[in-house]
C-alpha positions in Angstrom: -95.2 56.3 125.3 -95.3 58.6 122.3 -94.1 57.2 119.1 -91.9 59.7 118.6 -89.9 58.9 122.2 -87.2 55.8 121.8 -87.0 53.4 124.3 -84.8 54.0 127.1 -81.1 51.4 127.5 -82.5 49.8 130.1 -86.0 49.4 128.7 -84.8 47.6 125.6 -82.5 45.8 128.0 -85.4 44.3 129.6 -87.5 43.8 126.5 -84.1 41.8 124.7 -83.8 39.6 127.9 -87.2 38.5 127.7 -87.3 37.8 123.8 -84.0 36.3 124.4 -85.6 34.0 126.8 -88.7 33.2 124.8 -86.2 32.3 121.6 -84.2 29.7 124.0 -87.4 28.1 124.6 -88.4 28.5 120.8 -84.4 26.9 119.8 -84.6 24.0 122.2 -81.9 22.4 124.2 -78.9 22.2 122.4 -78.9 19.2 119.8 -76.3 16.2 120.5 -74.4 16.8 117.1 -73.7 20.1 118.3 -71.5 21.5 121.7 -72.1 24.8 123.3 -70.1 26.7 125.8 -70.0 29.7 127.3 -66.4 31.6 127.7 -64.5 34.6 129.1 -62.1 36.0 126.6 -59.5 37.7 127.9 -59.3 41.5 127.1 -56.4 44.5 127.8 -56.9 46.3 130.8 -58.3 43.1 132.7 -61.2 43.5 131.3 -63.3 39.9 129.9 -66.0 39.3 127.0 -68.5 36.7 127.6 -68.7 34.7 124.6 -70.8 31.6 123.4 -68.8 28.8 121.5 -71.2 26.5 119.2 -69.3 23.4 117.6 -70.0 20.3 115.3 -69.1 17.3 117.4 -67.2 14.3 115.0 -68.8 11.1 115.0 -65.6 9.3 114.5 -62.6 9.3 116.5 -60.4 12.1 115.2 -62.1 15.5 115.5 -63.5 17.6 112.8 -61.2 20.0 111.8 -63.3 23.5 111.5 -62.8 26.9 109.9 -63.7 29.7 112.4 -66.9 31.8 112.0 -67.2 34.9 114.5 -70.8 36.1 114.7 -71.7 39.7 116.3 -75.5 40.3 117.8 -77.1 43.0 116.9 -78.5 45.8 119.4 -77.0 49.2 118.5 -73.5 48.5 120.5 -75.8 48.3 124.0 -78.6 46.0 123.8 -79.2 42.1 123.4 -76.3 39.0 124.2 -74.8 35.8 122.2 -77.7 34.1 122.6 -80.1 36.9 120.2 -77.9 34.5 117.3 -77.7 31.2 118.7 -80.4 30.2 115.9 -78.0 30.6 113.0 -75.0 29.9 114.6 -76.1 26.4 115.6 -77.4 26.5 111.6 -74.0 27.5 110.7 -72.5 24.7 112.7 -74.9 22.0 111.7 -74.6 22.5 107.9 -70.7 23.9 107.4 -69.0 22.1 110.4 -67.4 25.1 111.4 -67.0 26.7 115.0 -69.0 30.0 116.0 -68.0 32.4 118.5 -70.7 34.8 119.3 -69.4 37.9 121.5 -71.1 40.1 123.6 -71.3 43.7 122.0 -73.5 45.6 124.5 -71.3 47.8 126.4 -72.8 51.2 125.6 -73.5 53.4 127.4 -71.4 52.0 130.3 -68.4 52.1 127.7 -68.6 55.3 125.4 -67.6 54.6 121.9 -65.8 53.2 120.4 -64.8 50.7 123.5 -67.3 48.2 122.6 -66.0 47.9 118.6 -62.7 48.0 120.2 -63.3 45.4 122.4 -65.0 43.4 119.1 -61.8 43.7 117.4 -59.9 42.7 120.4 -62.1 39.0 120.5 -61.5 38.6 116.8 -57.6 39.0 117.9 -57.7 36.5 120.7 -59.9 34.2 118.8 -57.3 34.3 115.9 -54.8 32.0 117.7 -56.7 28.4 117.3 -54.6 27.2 120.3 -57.0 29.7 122.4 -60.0 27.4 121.9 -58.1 24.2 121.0 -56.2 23.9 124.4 -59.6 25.5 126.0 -62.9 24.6 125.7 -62.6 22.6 122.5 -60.2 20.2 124.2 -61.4 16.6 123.8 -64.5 18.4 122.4 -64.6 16.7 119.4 -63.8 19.6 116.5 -60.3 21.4 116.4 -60.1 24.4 114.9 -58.2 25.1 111.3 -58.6 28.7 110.2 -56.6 27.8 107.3 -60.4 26.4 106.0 -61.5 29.9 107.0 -62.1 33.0 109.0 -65.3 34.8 108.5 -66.2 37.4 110.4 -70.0 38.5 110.3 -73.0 39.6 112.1 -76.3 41.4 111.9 -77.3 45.2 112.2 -74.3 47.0 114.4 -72.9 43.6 114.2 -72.6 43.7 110.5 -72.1 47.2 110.5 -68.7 46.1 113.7 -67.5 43.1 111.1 -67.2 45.5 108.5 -65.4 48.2 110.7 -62.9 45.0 111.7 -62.0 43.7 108.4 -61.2 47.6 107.4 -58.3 47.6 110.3 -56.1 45.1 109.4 -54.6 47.5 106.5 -55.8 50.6 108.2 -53.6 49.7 111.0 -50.7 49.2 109.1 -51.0 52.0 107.0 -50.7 53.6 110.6 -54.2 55.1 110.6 -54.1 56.9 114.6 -57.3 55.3 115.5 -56.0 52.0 115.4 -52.0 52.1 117.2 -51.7 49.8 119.6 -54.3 47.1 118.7 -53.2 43.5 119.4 -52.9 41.8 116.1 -54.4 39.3 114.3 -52.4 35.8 114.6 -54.6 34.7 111.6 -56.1 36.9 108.4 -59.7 37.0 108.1 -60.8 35.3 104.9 -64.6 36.9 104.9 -66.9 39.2 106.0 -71.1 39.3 106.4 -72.3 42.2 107.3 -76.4 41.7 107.4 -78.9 44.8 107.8 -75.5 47.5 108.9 -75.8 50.6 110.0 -73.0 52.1 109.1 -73.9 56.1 107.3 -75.2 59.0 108.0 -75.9 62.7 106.8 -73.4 64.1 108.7 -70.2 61.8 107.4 -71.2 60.6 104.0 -68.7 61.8 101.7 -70.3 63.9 98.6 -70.5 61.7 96.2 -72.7 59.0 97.7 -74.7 61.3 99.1 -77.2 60.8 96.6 -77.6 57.1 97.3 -78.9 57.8 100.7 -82.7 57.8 100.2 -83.8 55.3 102.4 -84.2 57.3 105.5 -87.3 59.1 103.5 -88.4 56.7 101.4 -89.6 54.0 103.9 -92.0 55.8 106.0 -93.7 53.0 107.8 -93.0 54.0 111.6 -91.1 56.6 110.8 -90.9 59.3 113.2 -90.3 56.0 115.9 -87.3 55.2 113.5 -86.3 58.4 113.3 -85.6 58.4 116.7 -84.5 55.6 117.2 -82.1 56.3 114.7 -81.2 59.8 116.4 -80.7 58.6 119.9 -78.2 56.4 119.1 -75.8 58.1 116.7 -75.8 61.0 119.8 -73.3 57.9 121.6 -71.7 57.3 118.6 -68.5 58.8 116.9 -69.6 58.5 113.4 -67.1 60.7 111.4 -64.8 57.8 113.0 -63.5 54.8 111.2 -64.5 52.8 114.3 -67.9 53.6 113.2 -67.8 52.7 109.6 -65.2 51.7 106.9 -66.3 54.9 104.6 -64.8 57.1 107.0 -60.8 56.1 106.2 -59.0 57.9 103.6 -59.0 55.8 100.4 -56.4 58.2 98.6 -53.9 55.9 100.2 -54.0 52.8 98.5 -52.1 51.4 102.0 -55.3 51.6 103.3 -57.1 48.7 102.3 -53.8 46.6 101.6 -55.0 43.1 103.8 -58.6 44.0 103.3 -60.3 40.3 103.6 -60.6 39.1 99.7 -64.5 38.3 100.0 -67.6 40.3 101.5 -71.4 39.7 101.6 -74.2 42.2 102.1 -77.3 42.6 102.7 -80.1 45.2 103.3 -83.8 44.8 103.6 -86.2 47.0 101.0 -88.2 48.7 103.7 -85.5 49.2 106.0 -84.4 52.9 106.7 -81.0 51.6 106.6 -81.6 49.9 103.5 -78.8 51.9 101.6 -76.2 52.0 104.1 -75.5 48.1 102.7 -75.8 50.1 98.7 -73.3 52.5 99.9 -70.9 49.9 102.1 -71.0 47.6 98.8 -70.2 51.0 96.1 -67.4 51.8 98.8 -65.5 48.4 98.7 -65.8 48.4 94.6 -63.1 51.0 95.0 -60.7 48.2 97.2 -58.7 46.2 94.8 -58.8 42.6 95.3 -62.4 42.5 97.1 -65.2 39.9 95.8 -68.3 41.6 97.0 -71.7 39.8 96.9 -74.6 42.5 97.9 -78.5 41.8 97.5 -81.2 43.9 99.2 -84.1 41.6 100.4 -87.6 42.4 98.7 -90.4 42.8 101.4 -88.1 42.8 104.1 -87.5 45.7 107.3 -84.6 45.2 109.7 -84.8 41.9 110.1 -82.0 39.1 110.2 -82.4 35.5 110.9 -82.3 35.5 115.1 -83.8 33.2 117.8 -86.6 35.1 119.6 -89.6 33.6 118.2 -90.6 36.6 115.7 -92.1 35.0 113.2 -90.9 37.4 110.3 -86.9 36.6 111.6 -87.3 33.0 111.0 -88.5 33.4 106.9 -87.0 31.0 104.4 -85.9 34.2 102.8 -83.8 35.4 105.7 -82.5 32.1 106.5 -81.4 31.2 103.1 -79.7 34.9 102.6 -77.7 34.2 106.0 -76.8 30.7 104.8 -75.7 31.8 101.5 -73.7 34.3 102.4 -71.8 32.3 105.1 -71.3 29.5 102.7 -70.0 31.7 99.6 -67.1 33.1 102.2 -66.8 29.6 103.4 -66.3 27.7 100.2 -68.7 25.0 100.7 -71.9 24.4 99.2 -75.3 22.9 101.2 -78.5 21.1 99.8 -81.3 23.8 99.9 -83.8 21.6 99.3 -83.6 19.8 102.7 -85.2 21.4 105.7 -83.7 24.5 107.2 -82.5 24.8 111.3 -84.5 26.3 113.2 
């Protein structure tokens, strides 16, 4: 295949499944501290989203009472499942005692955009009621979930890119922003946001004056014609002048906006990734938001790369670990021992 041709859907499909596979033999069954379950969250229009639940069992009699952390795969929107981030979100449970919920955000092409962020925000709404998984699958399971201690939403690559777009709506919406009418509400307000590796920019929508903070599509020129069209292919099945593709798209002349935005946000970007400065530009954009904490770093060294469970050697680093730990902690409010040895 030329280097210059992207992989087909289904071709990446198939290569995901199988480093999907090869990473749940890497991982390991799950560990007894932990519990894992698999779910169907009901959606509108009888439609499901199959989700995996990862949570710290109590060692005493009462259960642990857990803030929630929602964690969104990466994949561009069509590729991967729950399972590519079962690595950190068993880390997340292990060290912060919280519950993860890790959603399936693969339904492109099947789904034209922006159903599958849609669908994303639609989760985050159902899993904003605690009594969904306390009367469900974390019945008797040990931990109850309190997202008075928290509610982070994160993920890597269009997952950060899709936690981004969600904690945008919440005042987008109520400013009365037409691509968001009719979207079920939150029953709880999200507290924090990671957003690892995004893609969230292009040429064609990037208002004038961050245009000249895009230089990362030219200036990392390993693979690049392959990126290139990578990068191509999949904006074709995106909307990206909409704010269901990115944040930078809504109207910040009205300061209704970003009223609700969530009050903390962590970034990151990798050096040598081409979408290095779309995490620059997401982090210059919320320093116009009133109210927002932002915490941005890009990663020396370091491609598109997040902390995941295939067994790539250069996605379980110290580095990437660490910057997905210490993000999740920050927006968490809790602190862990770095010098101990890190989850797998």
């Amino acid at each position: 295949m030329a280097y210059d041709t992207p992989m087909s859907v289904e071709e990446q499909r198939q290569f995901m499944a199988k480093a999907e596979v090869d990473g749940l033999d890497y991982l390991g069954p799950c560990p007894s501290h932990l519990g894992e379950a698999w779910i169907d969250i009901p959606l509108p229009n009888n439609q499901t989203n199959k989700t995996k639940i990862v949570w710290p069992r109590s060692s005493g009699k009462l259960p642990l009472q857990c803030p929630l952390v929602i964690y969104f795969h990466g994949g561009g929107l069509s590729v991967g499942s729950p399972d590519l981030v079962l690595a950190p979100a068993r880390g997340f449970a292990s060290l912060f005692s919280c519950v993860v919920a890790c959603p399936s955000l693969n339904q492109l092409p099947e789904q034209p955009f922006p159903a599958p962020v849609r669908m994303a925000w639609e989760v985050s709404a159902w899993l904003s009621d605690a009594k969904n998984l306390n009367e469900g699958v974390l019945k008797d399971a040990g931990a109850s979930l309190d997202l008075g201690r928290g509610f982070v939403i994160g993920g890597l690559s269009s997952g950060g890119a899709t936690a981004a777009v969600i904690g945008s709506i919440p005042g987008a919406a109520s400013a009365g922003v037409k691509d968001f009418v009719g979207l079920t509400p939150l029953q709880s307000p999200i507290t924090g946001i990671f957003s690892g590796i995004p893609f969230m920019v292009t040429e064609a929508m990037l208002p004038a004056r961050y245009r000249d903070m895009l230089k990362s599509r030219d200036e990392v020129t390993e693979n690049a014609a392959a990126n290139k069209a990578m990068r191509l292919d999949l904006e074709s099945r995106l909307g990206v002048h909409s704010p269901w593709f990115s944040p930078i798209n809504l109207d910040l002349s009205n300061p209704k906006v970003t009223q609700g935005h969530p009050p903390k946000v962590f970034i990151y970007g990798g050096q040598l990734d081409q979408f290095r400065d779309d995490s620059v530009i997401y982090a210059k954009w919320l320093s116009q938001v009133p109210g927002v904490e932002v915490r941005a770093s890009v990663l020396e060294g370091e491609g598109h790369n997040g902390w995941v469970s295939p067994p790539w050697p250069a996605c379980h680093s110290r580095q990437l670990k660490e910057i997905a730990l210490d993000g999740i902690a920050w927006l968490l409010n809790v602190a862990y021992d770095k010098a101990q040895e890190l989850p797998i």
